[in-house]
N, C-alpha and C positions, 0 to 999 in steps of 0.2 A: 283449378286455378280461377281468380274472379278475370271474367273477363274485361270489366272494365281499366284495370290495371295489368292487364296480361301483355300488353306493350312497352309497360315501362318498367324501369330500372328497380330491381328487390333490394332487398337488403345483401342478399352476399353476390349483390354487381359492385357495391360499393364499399371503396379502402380507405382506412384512417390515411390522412394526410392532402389527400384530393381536397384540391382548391378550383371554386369554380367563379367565372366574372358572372355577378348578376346584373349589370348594366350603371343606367345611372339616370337620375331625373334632376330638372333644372326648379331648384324652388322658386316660385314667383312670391309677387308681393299678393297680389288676389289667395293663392291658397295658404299664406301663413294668417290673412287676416280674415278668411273665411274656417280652415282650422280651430283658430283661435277665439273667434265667437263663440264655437259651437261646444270646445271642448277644452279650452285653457286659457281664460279671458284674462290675462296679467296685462300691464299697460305696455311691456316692452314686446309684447305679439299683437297688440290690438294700436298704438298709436305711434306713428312714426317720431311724433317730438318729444312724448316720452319715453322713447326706446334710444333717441338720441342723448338724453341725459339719464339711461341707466347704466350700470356696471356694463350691458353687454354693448353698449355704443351704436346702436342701431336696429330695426328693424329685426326679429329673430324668431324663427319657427321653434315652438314648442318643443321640448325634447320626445314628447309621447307626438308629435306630427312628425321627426326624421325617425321613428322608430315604427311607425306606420307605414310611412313612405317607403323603410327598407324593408319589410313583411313584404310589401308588394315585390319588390323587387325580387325576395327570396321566393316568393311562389311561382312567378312568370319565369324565373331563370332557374329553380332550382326541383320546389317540391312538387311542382306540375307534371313534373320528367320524372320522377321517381314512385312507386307506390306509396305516399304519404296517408295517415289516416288520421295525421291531426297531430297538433303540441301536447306536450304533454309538460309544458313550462320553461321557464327562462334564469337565466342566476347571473352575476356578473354583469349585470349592466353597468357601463359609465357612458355618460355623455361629455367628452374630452373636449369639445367647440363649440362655441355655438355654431347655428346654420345661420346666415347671414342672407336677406333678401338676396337676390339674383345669384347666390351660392347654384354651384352642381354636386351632387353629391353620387358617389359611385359605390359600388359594396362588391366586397367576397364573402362567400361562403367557404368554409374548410371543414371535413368531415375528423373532428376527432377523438369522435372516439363511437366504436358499435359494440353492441353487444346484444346476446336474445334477454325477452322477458324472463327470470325465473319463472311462472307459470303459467304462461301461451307462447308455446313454443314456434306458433304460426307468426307470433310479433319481433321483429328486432328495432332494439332501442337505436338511434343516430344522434352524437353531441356533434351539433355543430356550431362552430367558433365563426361569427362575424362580424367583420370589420367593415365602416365606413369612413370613407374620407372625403375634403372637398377636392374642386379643383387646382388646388395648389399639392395636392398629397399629403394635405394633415388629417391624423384622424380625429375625426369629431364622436362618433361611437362605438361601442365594441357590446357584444355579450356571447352567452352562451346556452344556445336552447336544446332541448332533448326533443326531438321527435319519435313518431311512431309510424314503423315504415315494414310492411308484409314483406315476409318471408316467401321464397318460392318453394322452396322445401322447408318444411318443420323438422323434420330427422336431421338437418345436416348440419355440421359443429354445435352440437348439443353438449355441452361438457357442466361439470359443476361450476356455479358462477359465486360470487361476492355479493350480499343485496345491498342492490345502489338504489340512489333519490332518483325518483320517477319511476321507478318499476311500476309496470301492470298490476294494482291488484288483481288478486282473484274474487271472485263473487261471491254473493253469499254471506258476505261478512267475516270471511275466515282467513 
């Protein structure tokens, strides 16, 4: 077993439908307008009077800054506790709100859907569905990522499977 992960959570600790609270962070005005220098300069993240005369009516954090923000969120409340070994990508995204300066925004995780790699049987796949909302309970985004999370046994529910998007390649080219 690696010991570094020998503490935490494998893949057959965890069940399709398990929701977990990943917390919540308060967006301010300093990290949408530092955000958005650095990595989505639009006027409606970088200027307050022209965000008040855009579509989104104020002040508004990047969609790729509240999907940063909930990454963190997922690895301090979720993948840090599990044997995680990395994404393996994302699908379904929408961003349903904007994030509105001094918004809070809260996220779940929900496990659903696991399965092993067809060919490393030491890796199980993990979809999980996650949902953010602000403080009023609207949700602002949602998606759907696949992780890649160690097996404690490779022998156990080993059955034939279906090939899904994100599967492990094998190496070598083959």
């Amino acid at each position: 077993m690696n010991p570094i992960t020998a503490d935490r959570r494998h893949f057959e600790d965890l069940v399709v439908g398990e929701t977990v609270n990943l917390g919540s962070v308060k967006v301010t005005r300093e990290m949408i307008l530092s955000f958005a220098r650095e990595f989505d300069p639009l006027p409606f993240h970088l200027d307050e009077a022209a965000a008040k005369r855009s579509l989104l009516g104020g002040l508004a954090s990047s969609g790729w800054q509240t999907a940063a923000l909930t990454l963190r969120l997922l690895g301090d409340g979720f993948l840090n506790r599990i044997a995680a070994a990395g994404g393996l990508g994302f699908s379904d995204l929408k961003w349903k709100k904007p994030v509105m300066k001094g918004d809070t925004i809260w996220a779940t995780a929900t496990v659903a859907e696991l399965r092993r790699s067809r060919h490393h049987p030491q890796w199980g796949i993990v979809g999980i569905d996650l949902a953010v909302r602000n403080q009023r309970g609207q949700p602002v985004m949602t998606m759907r990522l696949a992780n890649l999370v160690e097996a404690r046994d490779p022998e156990t529910g080993m059955q034939a499977q279906v090939v899904q998007p994100y599967d492990v390649e094998q190496g070598g080219g083959q």
